[in-house]
C-alpha positions as CSV (number, residue, x, y, z in Angstrom):
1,X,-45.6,-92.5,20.7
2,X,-44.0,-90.5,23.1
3,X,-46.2,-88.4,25.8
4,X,-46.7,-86.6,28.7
5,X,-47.2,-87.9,32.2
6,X,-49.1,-85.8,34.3
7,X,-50.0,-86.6,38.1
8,X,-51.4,-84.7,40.7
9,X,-53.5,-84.3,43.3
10,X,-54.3,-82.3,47.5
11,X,-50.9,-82.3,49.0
12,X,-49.5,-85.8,50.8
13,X,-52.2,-87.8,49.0
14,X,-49.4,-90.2,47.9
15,X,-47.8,-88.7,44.6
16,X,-44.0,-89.2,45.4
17,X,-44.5,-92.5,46.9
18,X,-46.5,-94.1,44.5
19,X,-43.4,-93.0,41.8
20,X,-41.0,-94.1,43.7
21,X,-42.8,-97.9,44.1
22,X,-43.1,-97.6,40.4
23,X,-39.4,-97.3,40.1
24,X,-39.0,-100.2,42.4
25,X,-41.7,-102.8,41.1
26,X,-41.8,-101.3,37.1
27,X,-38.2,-100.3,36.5
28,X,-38.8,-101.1,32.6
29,X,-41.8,-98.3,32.7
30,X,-40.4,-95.8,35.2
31,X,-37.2,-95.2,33.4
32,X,-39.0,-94.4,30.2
33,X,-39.5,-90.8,32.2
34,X,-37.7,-88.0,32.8
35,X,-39.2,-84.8,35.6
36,X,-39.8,-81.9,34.7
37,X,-38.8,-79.8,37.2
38,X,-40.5,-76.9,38.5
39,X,-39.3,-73.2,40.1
40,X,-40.1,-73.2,43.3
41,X,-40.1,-70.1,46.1
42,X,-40.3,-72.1,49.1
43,X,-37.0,-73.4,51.1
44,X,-36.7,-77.7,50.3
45,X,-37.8,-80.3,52.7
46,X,-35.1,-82.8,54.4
47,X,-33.9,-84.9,51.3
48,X,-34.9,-82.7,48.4
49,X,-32.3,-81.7,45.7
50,X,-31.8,-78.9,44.0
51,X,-32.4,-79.1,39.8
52,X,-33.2,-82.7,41.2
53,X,-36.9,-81.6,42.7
54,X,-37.1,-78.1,42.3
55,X,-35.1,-75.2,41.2
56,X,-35.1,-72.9,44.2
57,X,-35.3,-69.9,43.9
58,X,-36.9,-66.2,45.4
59,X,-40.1,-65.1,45.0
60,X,-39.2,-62.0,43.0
61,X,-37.4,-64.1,40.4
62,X,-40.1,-66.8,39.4
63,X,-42.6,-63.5,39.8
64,X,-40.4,-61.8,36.7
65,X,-41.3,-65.2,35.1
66,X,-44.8,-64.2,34.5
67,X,-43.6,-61.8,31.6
68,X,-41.5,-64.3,29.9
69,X,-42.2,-66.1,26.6
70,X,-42.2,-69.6,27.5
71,X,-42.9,-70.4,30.9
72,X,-46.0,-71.1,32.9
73,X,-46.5,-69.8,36.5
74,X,-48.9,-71.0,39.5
75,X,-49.5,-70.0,42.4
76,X,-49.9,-72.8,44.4
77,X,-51.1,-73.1,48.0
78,X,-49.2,-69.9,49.1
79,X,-46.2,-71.1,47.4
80,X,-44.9,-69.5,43.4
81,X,-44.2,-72.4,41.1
82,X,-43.1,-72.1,37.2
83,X,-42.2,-74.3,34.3
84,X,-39.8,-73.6,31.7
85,X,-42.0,-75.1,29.0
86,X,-39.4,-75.9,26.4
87,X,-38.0,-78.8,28.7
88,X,-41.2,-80.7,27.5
89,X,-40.0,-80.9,24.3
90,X,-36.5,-81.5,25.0
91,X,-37.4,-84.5,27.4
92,X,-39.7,-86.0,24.4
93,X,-36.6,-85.6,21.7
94,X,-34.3,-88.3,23.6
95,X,-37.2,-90.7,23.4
96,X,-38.5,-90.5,27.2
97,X,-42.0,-89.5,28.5
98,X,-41.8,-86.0,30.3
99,X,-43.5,-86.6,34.1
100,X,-44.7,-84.0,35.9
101,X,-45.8,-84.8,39.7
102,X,-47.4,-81.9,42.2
103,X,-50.8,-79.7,41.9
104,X,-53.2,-79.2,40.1
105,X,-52.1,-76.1,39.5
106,X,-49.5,-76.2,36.9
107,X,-51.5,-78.8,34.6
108,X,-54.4,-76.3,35.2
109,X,-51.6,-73.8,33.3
110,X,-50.9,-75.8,30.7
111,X,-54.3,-76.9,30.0
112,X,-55.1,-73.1,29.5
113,X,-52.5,-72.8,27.3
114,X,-53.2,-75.5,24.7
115,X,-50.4,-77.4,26.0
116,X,-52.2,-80.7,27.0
117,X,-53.2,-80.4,23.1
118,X,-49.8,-79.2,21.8
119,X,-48.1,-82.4,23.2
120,X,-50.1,-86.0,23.8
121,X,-50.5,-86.4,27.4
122,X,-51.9,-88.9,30.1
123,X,-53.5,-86.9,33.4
124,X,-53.7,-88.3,36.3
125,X,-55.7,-87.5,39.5
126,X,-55.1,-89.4,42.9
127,X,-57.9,-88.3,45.6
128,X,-58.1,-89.0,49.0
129,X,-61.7,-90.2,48.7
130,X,-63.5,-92.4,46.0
131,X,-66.3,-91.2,43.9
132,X,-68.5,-93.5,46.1
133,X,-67.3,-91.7,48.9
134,X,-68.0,-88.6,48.0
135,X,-71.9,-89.2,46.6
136,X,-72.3,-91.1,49.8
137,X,-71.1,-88.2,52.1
138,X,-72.8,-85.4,50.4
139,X,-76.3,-87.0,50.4
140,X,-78.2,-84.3,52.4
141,X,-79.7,-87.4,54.9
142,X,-75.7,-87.7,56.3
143,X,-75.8,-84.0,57.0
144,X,-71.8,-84.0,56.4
145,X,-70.0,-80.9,55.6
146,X,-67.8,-82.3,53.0
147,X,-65.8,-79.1,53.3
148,X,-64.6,-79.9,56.3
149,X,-64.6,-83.6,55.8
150,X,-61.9,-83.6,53.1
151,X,-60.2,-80.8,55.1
152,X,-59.8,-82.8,58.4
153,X,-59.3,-86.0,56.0
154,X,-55.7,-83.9,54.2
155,X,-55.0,-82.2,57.8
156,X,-54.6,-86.0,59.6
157,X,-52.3,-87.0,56.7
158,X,-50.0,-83.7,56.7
159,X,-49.7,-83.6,60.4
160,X,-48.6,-87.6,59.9
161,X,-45.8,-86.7,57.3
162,X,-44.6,-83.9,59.3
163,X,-43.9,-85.5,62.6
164,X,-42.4,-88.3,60.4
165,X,-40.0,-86.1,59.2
166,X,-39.4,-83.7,62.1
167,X,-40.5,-84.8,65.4
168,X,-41.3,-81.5,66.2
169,X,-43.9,-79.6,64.3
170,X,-43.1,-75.8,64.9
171,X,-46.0,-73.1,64.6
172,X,-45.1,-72.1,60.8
173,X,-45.5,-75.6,59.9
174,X,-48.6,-76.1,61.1
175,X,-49.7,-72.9,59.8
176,X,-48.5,-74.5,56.1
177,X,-50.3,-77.8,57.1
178,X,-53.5,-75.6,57.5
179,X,-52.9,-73.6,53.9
180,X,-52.9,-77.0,52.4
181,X,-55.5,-78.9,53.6
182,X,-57.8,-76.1,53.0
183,X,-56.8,-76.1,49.7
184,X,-57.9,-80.1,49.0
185,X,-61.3,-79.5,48.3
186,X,-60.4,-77.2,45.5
187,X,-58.2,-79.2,43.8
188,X,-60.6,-82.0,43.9
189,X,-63.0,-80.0,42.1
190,X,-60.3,-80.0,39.4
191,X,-60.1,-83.8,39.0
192,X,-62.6,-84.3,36.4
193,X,-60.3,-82.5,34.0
194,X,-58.4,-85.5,34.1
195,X,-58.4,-88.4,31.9
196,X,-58.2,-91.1,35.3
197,X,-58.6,-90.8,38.7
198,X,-57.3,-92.9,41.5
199,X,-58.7,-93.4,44.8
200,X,-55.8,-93.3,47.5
201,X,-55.5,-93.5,50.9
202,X,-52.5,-94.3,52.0
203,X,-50.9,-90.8,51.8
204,X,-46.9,-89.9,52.2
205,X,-45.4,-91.9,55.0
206,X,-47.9,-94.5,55.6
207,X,-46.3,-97.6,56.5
208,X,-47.9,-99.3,53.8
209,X,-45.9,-98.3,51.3
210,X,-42.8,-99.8,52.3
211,X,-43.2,-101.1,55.8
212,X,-43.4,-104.8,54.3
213,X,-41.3,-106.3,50.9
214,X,-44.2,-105.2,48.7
215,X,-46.9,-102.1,49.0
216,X,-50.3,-103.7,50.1
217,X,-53.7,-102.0,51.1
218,X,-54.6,-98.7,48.9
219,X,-50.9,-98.0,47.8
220,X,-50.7,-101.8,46.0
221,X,-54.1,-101.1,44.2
222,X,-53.0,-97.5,43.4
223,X,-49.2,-98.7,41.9
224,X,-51.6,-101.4,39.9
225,X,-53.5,-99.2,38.2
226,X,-50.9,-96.5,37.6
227,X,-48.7,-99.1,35.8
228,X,-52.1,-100.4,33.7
229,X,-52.8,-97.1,32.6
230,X,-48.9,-96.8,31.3
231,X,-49.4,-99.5,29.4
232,X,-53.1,-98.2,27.9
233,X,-55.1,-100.6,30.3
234,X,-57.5,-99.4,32.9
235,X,-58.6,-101.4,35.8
236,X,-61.4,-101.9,38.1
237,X,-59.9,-99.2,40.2
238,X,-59.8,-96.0,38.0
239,X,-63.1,-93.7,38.3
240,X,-63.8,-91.1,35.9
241,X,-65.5,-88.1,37.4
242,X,-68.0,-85.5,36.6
243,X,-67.3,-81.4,36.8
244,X,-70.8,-81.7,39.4
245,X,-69.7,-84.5,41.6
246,X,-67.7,-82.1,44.0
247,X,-70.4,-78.6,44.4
């Protein structure tokens, strides 16, 4: 049966490169996808494509979106993102699974639109912290603002990936690093709308992911139990949360 692939979770928490060591370890399971990709108002990062990762486009066009039959629209973390929902459908009639990697956001769209019912569809969730974690953390004896926990947690990583990408980290960028890791904690309330989650640490650019012939630390465990749950297995290593875990 064909489905939907759905995986998201707080910016840099590890979504591209755990795909991309799927297409290097599972090549049999990775090409059974096909992206969906997403409008997008924002100018691309070093290396992305157009049609490839995004269509790019203005603000005022994905805004006129809204009013068309068809597609979805997000905002998400400051930026204006949109699906032309009709690709779902046209990726599942050559065979392949649809994938769709970013946000919550957009899965929070199509989830209010039926459309996690209209087509079959395996969610996933990667978070920065484990369910442990979190119950530990929040237990009034730590005294831990878990606000500002996750926040400084997302705000490590994104500073990471940006001076791994451009050396320099101008004033705008850090203003978008601070939009996004503000934004973690409420995506990770969204989690438990999901039908897995992963624990990940080893966020976009750690070395872990490719610094050695095969991923090792949190990136090995998390490709593991992505490629079980492909193949309807669950491992040790998937949690299934709770809408009151995160207040």
């Amino acid at each position: 049966m064909n489905k939907m692939v759905v995986v998201s979770g707080p910016s840099c928490v590890g979504k591209r490169p755990l795909f991309n060591a799927l297409r290097r370890f599972y090549p049999d399971l990775a090409g059974r996808f096909k992206q969906l990709v997403l409008f997008n108002d924002r100018t691309p990062r070093p290396g992305e494509e157009e049609g490839v990762d995004y269509f790019f486009r203005s603000r005022g066009i994905i805004e006129a979106l809204r009013d068309r039959d068809g597609y979805v629209v997000a905002d998400v973390r400051g930026d204006l993102q949109a699906l032309e929902i009709a690709q779902i459908q046209q990726i599942m009639d050559t065979g392949r699974f649809p994938f769709l990697e970013g946000s919550p956001f957009v899965p929070g769209k199509l989830r209010e639109f039926g459309l996690f019912e209209r087509f079959p569809t395996l969610s996933v969730f990667l978070s920065p912290l484990s369910q442990e974690e979190i119950l530990y953390l929040k237990d009034p004896e730590r005294g831990v603002d878990l606000n500002k926990f996750i926040t400084d947690v997302q705000r490590h990583k994104l500073l990471h990936r940006t001076q791994r990408q451009k050396g320099h980290i101008s004033l705008r960028e850090l203003e978008n690093i601070e939009k996004r890791c503000a934004s973690a904690l409420l995506e990770m309330r969204t989690a438990w709308q999901f039908d897995h989650v992963i624990p990940l640490y080893d966020g976009e650019e750690h070395e872990n992911w490719d610094a050695f012939y095969y991923p090792i630390g949190s990136a090995r465990k998390a490709l593991l139990a992505f490629a079980a749950l492909l193949q309807d297995e669950v491992t040790a290593d998937v949690e299934h949360w709770t809408a009151d875990l995160i207040p």
